[in-house]
C-alpha positions in Angstrom: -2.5 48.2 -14.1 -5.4 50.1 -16.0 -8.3 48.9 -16.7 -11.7 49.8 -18.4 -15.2 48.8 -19.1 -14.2 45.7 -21.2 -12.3 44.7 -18.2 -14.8 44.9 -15.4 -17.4 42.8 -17.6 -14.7 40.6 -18.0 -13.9 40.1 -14.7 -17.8 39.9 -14.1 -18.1 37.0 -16.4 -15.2 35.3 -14.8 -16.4 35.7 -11.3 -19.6 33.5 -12.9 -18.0 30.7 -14.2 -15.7 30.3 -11.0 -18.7 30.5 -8.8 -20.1 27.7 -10.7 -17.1 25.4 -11.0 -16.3 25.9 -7.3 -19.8 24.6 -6.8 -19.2 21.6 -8.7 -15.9 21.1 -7.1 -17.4 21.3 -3.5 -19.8 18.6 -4.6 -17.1 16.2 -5.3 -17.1 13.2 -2.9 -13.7 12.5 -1.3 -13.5 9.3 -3.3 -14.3 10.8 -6.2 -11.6 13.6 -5.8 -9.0 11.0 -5.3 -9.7 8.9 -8.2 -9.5 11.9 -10.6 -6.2 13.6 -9.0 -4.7 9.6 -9.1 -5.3 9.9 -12.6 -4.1 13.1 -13.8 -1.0 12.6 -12.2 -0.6 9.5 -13.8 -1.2 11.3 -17.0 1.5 13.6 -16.1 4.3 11.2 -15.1 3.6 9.6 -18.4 4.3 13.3 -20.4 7.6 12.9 -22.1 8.7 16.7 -21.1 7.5 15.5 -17.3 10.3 12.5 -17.6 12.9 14.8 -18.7 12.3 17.9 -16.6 14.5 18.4 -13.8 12.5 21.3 -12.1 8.7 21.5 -12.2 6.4 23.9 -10.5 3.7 22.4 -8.4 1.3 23.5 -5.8 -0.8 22.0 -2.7 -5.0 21.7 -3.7 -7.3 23.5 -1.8 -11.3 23.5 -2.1 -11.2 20.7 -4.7 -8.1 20.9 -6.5 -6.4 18.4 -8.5 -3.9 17.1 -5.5 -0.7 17.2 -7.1 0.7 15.3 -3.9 0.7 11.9 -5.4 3.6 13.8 -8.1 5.3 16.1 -5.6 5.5 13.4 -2.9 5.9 10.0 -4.9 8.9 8.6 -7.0 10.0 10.8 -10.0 8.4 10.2 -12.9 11.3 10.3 -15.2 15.2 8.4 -15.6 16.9 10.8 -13.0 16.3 13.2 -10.1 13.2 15.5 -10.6 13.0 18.4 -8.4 10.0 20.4 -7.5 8.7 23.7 -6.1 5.7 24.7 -4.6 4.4 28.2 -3.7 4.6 31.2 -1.1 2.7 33.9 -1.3 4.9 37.2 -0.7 2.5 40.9 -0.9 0.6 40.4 -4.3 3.5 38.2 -5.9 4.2 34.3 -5.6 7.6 33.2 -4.8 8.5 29.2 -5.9 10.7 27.3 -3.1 12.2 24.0 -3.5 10.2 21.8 -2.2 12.3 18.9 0.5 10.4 15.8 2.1 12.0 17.0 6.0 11.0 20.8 5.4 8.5 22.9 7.9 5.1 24.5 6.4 2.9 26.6 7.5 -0.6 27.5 6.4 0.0 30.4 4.3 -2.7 33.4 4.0 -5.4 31.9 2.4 -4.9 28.5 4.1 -2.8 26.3 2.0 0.1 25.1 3.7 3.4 26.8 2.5 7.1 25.9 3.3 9.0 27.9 5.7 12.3 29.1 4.5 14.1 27.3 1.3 15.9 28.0 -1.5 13.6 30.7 -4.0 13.6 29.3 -8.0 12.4 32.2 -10.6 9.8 30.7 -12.5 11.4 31.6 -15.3 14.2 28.8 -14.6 11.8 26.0 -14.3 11.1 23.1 -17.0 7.6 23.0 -16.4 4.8 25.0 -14.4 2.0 23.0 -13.3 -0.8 25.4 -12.9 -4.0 24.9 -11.1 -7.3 25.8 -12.7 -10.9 26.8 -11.8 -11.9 26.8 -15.9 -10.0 26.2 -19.1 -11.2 26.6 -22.7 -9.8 25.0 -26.1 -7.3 27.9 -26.3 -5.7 27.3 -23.3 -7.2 30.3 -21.1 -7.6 29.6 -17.8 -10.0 31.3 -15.1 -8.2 31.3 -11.7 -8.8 31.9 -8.0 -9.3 35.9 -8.3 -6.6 36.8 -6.6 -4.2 37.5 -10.1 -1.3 35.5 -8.8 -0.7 33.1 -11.3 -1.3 35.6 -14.1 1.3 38.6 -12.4 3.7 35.7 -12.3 3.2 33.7 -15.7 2.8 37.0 -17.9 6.4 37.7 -17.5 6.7 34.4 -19.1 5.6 35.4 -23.1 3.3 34.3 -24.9 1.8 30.7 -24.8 1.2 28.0 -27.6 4.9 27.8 -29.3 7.3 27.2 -26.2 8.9 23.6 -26.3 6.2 21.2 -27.2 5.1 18.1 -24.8 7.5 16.2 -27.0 10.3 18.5 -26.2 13.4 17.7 -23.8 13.6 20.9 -21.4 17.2 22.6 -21.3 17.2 22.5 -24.9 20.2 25.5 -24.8 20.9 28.8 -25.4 17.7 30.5 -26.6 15.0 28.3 -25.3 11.6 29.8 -24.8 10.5 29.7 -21.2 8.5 26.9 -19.2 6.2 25.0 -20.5 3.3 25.7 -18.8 0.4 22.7 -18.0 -2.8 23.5 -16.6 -4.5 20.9 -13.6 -7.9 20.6 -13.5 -10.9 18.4 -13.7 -12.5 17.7 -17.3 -15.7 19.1 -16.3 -14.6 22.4 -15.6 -13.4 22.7 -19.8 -15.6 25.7 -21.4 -16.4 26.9 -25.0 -14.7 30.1 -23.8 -13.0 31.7 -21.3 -13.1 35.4 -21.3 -9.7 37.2 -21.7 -8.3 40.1 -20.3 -5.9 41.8 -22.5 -3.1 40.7 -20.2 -4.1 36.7 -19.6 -1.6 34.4 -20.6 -2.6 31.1 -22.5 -1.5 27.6 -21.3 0.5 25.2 -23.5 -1.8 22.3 -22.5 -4.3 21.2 -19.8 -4.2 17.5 -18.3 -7.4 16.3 -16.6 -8.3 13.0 -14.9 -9.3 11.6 -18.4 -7.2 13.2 -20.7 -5.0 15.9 -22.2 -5.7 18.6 -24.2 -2.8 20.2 -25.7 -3.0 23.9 -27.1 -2.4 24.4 -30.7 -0.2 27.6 -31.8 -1.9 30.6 -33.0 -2.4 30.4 -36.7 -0.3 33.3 -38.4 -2.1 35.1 -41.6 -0.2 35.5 -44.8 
């Protein structure tokens, strides 16, 4: 990938606003941090396309994360089996592996535990991605880790507001747009604006411990 100028002071501008949220992260007390992933995920469960979805992306928190293990771990949130994945890094790329209650992990190379062996699910083929976030603006850009995995592997995806709504059953048929994708993070760590690189890929909606905000589609001129 090429980049410029533009991009380095993008990147610049990101590395501030992650510094700072990772700051206010570490300063959550353990209490705290469990209140506020107990109530995003309730938020979640309660997400028609979450009750219908037969195979959502998750991940394991690290350094202040939303814990998603109160979703991946717990009873399925909708009328039928739910299954889930969770993350491996592989080189620069992520692989998703089905996630099962007797399987071994391992901590992975930056430290989050990741499973050992498994069957590998394209992202493409999933319901819904649950990504986890450092920052989010009203847009439904996200600031990450640093590292560019999420955005190599979402980008492939398309382009964001204007897949299958929250409303939407998943597996709608021939033709359907890919995964929707839902952002994980605390409401503090919402922004005026995130600063885009030409290749970022928006979120369809972002659930926090005290709400959802859900990305509207771009407006088209005519």
């Amino acid at each position: 990938m090429v980049t410029g100028p533009d991009d380095d002071r993008v990147a610049a501008a990101k590395a501030e606003i992650r510094a700072a949220m990772r700051r206010r992260r570490a300063g959550l007390t353990a209490d705290a941090l469990a209140a506020a992933s107990a109530g995003a995920v309730a938020r979640l469960r309660a997400l028609p396309v979450m009750r219908a979805a037969r195979l959502v992306a998750a991940y394991r928190a690290v350094r202040g994360e939303i814990s998603l293990d109160g979703l991946v771990d717990g009873p399925p949130p909708g009328r039928g089996p739910i299954g889930y994945t969770l993350p491996r890094v592989r080189g620069r790329d992520l692989e998703m592996v089905v996630h099962r209650r007797d399987q071994t992990v391992e901590p992975g190379a930056f430290g989050i535990p990741e499973p050992v062996g498994g069957e590998v699910v394209a992202l493409a083929d999933h319901d819904v991605v649950l990504v986890p976030v450092v920052a989010f603006d009203a847009d439904g850009y996200r600031v990450g880790q640093g590292k560019g995995f999420y955005d190599r592997a979402l980008a492939p995806l398309g382009p964001g507001p204007g897949r299958p709504g929250l409303e939407a059953e998943p597996g709608g048929g021939p033709g359907r747009p890919g995964p929707v994708l839902i952002g994980v993070a605390h409401s503090f760590q919402q922004v005026d604006e995130v600063p885009r690189h030409r290749w970022d890929a928006a979120l369809d909606a972002v659930v926090t411990e005290s709400g959802l905000v859900e990305i509207a589609p771009p407006r088209v001129e005519g």
